[in-house]
DOKOLTI-938744 format. One line per 5 residues: number of its first residue (from 1); their letters; for each residue x, y, z of C-alpha. Coordinates in pm, 1 decimal. Layout:
// residues N
NUM) A) X Y Z | ...
// end
This chain:
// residues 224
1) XXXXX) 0.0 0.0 0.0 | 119.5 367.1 -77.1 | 209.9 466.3 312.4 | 257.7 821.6 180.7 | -47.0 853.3 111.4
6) XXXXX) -205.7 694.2 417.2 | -5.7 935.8 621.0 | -114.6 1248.2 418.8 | -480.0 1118.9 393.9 | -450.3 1074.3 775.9
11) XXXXX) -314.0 1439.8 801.2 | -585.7 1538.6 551.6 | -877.9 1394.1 803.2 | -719.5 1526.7 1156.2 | -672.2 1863.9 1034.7
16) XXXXX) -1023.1 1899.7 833.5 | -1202.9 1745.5 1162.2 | -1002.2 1998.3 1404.1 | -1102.7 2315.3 1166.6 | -1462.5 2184.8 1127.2
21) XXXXX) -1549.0 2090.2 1499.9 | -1449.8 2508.6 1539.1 | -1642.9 2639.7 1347.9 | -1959.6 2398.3 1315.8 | -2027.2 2432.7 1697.1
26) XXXXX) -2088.8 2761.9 1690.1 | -2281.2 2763.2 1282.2 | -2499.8 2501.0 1418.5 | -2543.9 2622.6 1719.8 | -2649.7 2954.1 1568.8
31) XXXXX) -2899.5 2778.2 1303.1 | -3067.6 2571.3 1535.4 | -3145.7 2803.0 1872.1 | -3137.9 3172.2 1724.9 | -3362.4 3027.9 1402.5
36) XXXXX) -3471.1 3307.4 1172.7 | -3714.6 3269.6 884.1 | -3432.1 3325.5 658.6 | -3164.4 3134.3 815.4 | -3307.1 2820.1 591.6
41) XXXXX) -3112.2 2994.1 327.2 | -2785.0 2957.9 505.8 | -2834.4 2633.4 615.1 | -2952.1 2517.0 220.7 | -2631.9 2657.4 191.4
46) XXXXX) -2409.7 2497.7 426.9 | -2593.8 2099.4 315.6 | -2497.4 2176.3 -93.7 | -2201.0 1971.3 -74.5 | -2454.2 1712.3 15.0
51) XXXXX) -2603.3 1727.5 -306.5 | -2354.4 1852.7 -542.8 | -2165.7 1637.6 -753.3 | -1778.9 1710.9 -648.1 | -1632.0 1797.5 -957.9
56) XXXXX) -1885.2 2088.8 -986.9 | -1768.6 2168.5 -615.7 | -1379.6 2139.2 -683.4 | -1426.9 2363.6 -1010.1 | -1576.0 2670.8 -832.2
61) XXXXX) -1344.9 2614.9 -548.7 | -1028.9 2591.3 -807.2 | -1143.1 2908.4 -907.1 | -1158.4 3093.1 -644.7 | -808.4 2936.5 -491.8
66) XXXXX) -691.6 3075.9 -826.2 | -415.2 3371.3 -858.5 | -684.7 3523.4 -1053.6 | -902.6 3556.9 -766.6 | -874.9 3829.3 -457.8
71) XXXXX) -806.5 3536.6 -214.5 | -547.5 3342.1 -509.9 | -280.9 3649.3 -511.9 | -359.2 3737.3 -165.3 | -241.6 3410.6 -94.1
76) XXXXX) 74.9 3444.6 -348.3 | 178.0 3745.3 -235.2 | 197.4 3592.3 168.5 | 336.6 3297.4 118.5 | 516.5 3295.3 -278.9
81) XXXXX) 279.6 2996.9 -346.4 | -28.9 2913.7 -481.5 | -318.9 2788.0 -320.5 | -398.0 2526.1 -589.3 | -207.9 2160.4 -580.7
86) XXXXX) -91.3 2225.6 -240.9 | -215.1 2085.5 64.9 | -354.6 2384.2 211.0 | -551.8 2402.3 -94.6 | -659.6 2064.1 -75.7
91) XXXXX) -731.8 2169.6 310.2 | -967.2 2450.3 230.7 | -1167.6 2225.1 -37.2 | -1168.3 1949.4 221.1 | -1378.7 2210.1 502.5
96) XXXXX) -1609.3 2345.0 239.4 | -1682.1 1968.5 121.2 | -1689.7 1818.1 434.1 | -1912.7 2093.8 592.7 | -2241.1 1933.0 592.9
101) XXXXX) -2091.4 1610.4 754.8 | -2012.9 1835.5 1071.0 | -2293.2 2022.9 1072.2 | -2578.5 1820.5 1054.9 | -2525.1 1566.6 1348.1
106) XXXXX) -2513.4 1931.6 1542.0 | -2815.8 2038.1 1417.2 | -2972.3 1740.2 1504.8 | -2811.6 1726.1 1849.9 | -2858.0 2067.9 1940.6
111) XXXXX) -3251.7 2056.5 1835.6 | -3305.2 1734.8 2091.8 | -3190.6 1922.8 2440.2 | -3505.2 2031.8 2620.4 | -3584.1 2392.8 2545.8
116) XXXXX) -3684.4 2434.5 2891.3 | -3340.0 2386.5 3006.3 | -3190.1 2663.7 2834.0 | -3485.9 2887.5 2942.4 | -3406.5 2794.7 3270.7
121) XXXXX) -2991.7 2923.0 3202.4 | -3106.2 3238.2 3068.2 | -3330.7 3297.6 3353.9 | -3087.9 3229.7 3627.9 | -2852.2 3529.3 3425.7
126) XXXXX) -2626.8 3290.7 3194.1 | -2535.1 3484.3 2851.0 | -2646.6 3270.0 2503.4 | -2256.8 3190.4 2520.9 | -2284.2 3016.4 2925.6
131) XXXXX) -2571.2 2835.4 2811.1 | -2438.1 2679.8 2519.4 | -2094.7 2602.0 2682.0 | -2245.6 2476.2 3018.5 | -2564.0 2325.4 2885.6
136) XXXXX) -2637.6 2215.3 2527.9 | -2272.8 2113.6 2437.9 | -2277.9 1835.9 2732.0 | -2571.2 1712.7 2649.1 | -2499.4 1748.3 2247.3
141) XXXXX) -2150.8 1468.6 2324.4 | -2273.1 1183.8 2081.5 | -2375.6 1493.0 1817.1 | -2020.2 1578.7 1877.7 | -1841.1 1267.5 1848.6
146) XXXXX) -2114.4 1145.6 1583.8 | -1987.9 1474.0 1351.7 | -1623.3 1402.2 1413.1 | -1645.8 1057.8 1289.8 | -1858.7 1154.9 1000.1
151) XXXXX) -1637.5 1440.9 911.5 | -1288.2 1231.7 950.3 | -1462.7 925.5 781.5 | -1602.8 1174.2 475.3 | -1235.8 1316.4 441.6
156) XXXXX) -1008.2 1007.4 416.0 | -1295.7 905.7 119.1 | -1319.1 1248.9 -62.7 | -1214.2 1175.6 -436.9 | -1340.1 1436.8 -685.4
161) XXXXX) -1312.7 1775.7 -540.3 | -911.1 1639.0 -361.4 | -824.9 1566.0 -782.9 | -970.3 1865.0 -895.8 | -803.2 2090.1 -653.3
166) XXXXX) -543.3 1901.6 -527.7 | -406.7 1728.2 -832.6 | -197.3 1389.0 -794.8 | 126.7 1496.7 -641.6 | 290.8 1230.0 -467.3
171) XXXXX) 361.0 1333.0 -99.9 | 187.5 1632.6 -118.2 | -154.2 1596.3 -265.0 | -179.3 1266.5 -295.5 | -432.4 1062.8 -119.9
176) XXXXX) -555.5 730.9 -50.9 | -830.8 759.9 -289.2 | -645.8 900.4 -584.9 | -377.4 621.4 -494.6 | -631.9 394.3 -558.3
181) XXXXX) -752.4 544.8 -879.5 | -385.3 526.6 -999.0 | -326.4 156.4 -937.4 | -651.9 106.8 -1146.2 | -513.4 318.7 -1418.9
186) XXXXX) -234.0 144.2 -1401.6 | -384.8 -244.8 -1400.3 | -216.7 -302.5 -1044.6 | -532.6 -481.7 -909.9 | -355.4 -623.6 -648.9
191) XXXXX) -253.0 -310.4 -481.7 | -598.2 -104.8 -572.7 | -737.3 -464.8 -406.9 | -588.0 -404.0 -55.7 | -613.4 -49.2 -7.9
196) XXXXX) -995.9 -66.1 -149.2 | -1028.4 -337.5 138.4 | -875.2 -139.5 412.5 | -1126.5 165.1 330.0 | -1384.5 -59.4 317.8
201) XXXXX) -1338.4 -195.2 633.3 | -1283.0 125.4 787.0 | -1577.4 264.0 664.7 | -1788.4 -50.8 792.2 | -1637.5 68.1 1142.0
206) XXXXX) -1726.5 434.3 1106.3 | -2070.7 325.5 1032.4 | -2090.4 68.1 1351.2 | -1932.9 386.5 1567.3 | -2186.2 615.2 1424.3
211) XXXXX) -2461.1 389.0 1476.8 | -2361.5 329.3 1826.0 | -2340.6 696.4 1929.6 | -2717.4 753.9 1768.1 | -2845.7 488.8 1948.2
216) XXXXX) -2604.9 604.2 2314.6 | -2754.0 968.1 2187.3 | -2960.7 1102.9 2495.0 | -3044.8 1394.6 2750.8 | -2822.1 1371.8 2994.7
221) XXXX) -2654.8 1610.7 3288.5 | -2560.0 1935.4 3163.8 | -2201.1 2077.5 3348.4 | -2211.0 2328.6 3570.8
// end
């Protein structure tokens, strides 16, 4: 099996899940328990990935990576390199593509914990903040763990919008998917053969851990 690859996919997943579990706490969190009428807009938004095929995803996001774009020579003039087929590149289409994965077990999470207790929060003085921190997040833990597996799962898999703006550079944009695709290309069954059989079974376990958590998913005590 191509190790490099493992160990970027691997690098890929952790750092994806880290950005995501920041910043879909507090998106979901503000979807779900400050609803507005129009904030089904945003959260249309935030599940197109769902629905979108990936190449369409990985050409807008190409795009807008580009030096052509504000961000694209913002970028080049920082750092001297480009955003597309490099890994931060591939890390940026990697959050917008796994977005939905993180954000929906929240949503649902965050829309089972009794209304009444965060009534009572804000009555005894705790800020929208408190409450959250202290109350919904403790009882949101299989949400939480449920959208970290989901999102690290999702990642390691991701296939179309990693080639599109990632490319196939070994060590560098290469992943376990497009390492796959290769061997094909190149007839080496064997090799596509094991790797295809370690994703499977790792995404058998993901599934079995998922399924767990929704079924351990329930109120419990928040933290004071």
């Amino acid at each position: 099996m191509d190790w490099t690859a493992i160990a970027l996919t691997a690098r890929l997943a952790l750092a994806t899940t880290a950005i995501l579990l920041v910043v879909a706490v507090p998106l979901a969190a503000w979807l779900e328990l400050g609803r507005r009428r129009w904030t089904v807009v945003l959260e249309a938004i935030v599940a197109l990935p769902l629905v979108l095929p990936p190449t369409v995803l990985g050409f807008y996001v190409l795009v807008a990576l580009g030096t052509r774009s504000p961000v694209g020579r913002w970028w080049l003039e920082l750092t001297g390199s480009t955003l597309p087929f490099s890994f931060t590149g591939l890390l940026v289409a990697s959050v917008l593509y796994s977005l939905p994965f993180a954000v929906q077990p929240l949503l649902g999470a965050f829309a089972a914990v009794d209304p009444r207790l965060r009534e009572a929060s804000t009555v005894l003085g705790r800020s929208r903040l408190a409450t959250l921190a202290r109350v919904v997040l403790p009882l949101s833990r299989p949400g939480l763990l449920t959208a970290a597996v989901l999102t690290f799962a999702h990642t390691v898999g991701e296939f179309g919008v990693v080639l599109m703006v990632g490319g196939n550079i070994p060590g560098r944009t290469r992943t376990l998917s497009i390492s796959i695709y290769d061997d094909v290309q190149a007839f080496d069954y064997a090799s596509a053969g094991r790797t295809s059989l370690a994703l499977l079974v790792f995404s058998l376990v993901v599934l079995t851990v998922t399924y767990a958590l929704q079924r351990r998913g329930g109120p419990g005590w928040a933290v004071r």
